[in-house]
C-alpha positions as a printed NumPy array, in Angstrom:
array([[112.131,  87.939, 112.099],
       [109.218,  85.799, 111.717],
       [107.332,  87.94 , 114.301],
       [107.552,  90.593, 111.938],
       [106.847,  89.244, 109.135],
       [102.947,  89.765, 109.25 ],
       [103.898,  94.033, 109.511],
       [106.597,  93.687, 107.011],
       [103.767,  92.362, 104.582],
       [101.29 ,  94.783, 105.885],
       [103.636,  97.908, 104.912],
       [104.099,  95.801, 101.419],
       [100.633,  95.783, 101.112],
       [100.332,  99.637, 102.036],
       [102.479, 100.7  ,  99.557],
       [101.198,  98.497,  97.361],
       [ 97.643,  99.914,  97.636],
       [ 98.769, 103.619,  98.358],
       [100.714, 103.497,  94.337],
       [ 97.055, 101.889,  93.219],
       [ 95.632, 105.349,  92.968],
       [ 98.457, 106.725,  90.927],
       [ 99.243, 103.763,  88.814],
       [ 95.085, 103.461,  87.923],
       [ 95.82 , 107.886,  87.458],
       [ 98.364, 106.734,  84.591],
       [ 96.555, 103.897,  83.208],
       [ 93.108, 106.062,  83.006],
       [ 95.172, 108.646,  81.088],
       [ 97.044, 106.874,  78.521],
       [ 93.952, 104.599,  77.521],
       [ 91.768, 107.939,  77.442],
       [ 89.411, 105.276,  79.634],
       [ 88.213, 104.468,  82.612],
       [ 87.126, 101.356,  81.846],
       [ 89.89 , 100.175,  79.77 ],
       [ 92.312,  99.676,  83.267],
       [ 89.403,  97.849,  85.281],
       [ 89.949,  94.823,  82.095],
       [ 93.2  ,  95.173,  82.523],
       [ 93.471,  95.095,  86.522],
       [ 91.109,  91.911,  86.389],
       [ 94.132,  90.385,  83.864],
       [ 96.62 ,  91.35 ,  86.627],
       [ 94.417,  89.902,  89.669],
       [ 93.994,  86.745,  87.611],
       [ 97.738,  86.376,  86.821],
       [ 98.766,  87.511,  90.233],
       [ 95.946,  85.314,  91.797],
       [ 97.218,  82.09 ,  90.257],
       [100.643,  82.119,  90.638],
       [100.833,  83.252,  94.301],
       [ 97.787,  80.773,  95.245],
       [ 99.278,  78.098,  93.362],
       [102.31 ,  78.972,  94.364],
       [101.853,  79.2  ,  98.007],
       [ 99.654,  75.675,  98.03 ],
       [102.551,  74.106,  96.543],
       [105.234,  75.444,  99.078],
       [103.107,  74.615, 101.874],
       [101.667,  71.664, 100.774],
       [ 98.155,  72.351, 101.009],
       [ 96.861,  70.664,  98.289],
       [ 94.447,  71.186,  95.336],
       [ 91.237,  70.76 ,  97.705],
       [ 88.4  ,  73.111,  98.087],
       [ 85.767,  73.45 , 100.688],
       [ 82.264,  74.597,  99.827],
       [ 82.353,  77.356, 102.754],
       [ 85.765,  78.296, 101.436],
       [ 84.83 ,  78.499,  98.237],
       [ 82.197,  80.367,  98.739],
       [ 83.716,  83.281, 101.094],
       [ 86.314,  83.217,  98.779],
       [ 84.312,  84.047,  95.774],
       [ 82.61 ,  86.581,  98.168],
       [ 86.127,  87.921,  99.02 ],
       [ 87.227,  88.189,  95.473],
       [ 83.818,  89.889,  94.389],
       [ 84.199,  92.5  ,  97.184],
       [ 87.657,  93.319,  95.721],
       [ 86.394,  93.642,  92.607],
       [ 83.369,  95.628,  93.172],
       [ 85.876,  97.62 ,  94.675],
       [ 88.078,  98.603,  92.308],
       [ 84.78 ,  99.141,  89.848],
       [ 83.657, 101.496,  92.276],
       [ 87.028, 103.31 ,  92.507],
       [ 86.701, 103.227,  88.24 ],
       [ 83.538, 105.32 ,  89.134],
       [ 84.434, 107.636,  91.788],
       [ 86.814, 108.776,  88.924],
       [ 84.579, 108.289,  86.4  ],
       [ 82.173, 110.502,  87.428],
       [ 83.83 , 113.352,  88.311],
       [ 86.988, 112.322,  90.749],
       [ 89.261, 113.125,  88.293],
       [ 88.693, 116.913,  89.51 ],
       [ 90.276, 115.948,  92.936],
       [ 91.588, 112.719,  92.413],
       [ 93.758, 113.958,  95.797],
       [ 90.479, 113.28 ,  97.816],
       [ 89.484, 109.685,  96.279],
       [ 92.028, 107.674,  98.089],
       [ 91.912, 108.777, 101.31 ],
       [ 88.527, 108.258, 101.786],
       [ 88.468, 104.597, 100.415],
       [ 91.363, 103.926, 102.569],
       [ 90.314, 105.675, 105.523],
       [ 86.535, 104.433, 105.04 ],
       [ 88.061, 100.69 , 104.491],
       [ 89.892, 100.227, 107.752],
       [ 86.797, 101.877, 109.779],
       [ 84.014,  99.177, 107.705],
       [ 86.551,  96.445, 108.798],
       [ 86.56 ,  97.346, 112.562],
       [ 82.747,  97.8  , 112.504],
       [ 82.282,  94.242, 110.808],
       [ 84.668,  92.8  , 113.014],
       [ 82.871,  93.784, 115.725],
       [ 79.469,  93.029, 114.432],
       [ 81.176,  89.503, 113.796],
       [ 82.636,  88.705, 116.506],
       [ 80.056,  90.475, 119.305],
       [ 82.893,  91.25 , 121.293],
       [ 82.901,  93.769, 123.581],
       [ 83.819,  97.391, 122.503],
       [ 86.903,  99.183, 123.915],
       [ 85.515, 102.517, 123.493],
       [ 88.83 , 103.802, 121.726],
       [ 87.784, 102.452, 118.699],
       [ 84.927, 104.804, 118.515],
       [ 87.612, 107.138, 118.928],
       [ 89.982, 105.852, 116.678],
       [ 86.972, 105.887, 114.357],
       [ 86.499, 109.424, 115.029],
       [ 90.145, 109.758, 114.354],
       [ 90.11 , 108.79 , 111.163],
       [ 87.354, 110.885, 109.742],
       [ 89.321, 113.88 , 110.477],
       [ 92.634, 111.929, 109.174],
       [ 90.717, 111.664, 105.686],
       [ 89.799, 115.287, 105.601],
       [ 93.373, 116.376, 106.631],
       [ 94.545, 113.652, 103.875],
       [ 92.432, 114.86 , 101.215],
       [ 92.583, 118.557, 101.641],
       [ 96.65 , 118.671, 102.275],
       [ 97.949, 116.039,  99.574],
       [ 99.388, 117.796,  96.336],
       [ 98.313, 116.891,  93.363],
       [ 99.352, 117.681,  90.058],
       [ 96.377, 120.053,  87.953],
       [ 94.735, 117.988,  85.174],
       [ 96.693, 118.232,  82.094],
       [ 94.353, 120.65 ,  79.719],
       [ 95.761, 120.418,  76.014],
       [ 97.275, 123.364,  74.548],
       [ 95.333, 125.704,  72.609],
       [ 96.259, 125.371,  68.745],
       [ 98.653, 127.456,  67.729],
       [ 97.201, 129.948,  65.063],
       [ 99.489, 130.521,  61.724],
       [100.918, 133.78 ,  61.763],
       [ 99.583, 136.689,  58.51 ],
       [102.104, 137.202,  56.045],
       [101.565, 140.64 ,  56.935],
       [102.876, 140.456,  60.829],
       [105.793, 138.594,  59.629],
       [109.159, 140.538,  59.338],
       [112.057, 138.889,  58.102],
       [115.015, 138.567,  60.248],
       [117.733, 141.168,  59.656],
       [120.927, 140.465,  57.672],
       [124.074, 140.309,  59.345]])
């Protein structure tokens, strides 16, 4: 089982990000905000940041000691993931909320394909040329994504009822 453990997280963390979208969808619309959710996903990150760091140093024994380096990439890291979900706030912001359908799919698709180029660029390994067409791959698995996902139509508020004229108003027949 411990050979699968890394995938079995991986999925976790699939379906973890693949709700984000809708959850952020919910949040956006019952705070009437944009803004509002990105405050309150920082309070969940902190939370969640604390008690499975802390957590996971204590159950492995790690200690309470930080590197510089470490530090550093992970205040990077943390940043990155942040910026991130403040430029999700504004895809929406400015106009996603149209065809929020077509957000996710290409910061998920667009994600994976920036990782494999930075790996590369990081590592200077040598390129199997199936990742250019993996790459390639993906584009068209965003577009296909995007244009096929349902999505519910914005909810437009009802028009306000006018009060009916005494004088349209017949009263209901006597039994």
């Amino acid at each position: 089982m411990s050979n699968q453990l890394p995938i079995v997280f991986a999925l976790l963390t699939g379906l973890f990000w693949g709700t984000y979208g809708s959850a952020l969808g919910n949040s956006r619309s019952a705070e009437k905000s944009p803004f509002k959710p990105y405050v309150l996903i920082a309070v969940a990150y902190l939370a969640w940041g604390l008690i499975g760091g802390v957590g996971g140093m204590l159950a492995t024994k790690t200690g309470f000691h930080f590197s510089v380096d470490g530090s550093k990439w992970g205040f990077i890291a943390g940043s990155l993931g942040a910026l991130g979900a403040l430029a999700l706030t504004l895809a929406m912001f400015t106009g996603g909320t149209a065809k929020p359908q077509i957000v996710m799919p290409i910061v998920f698709g667009t994600a994976v394909t920036v990782n494999a180029i930075v790996e590369m660029l990081r590592t200077k390994s040598s390129v199997n040329p199936m990742l250019y067409l993996g790459i390639a791959g993906m584009a068209v698995c965003i577009v296909l994504v995007a244009y096929f996902t349902p999505h519910a139509t914005p909810h437009k508020p009802a028009a306000p009822a006018s009060a009916p004229s005494t004088a349209s108003v017949t009263p209901p027949a006597a039994h």
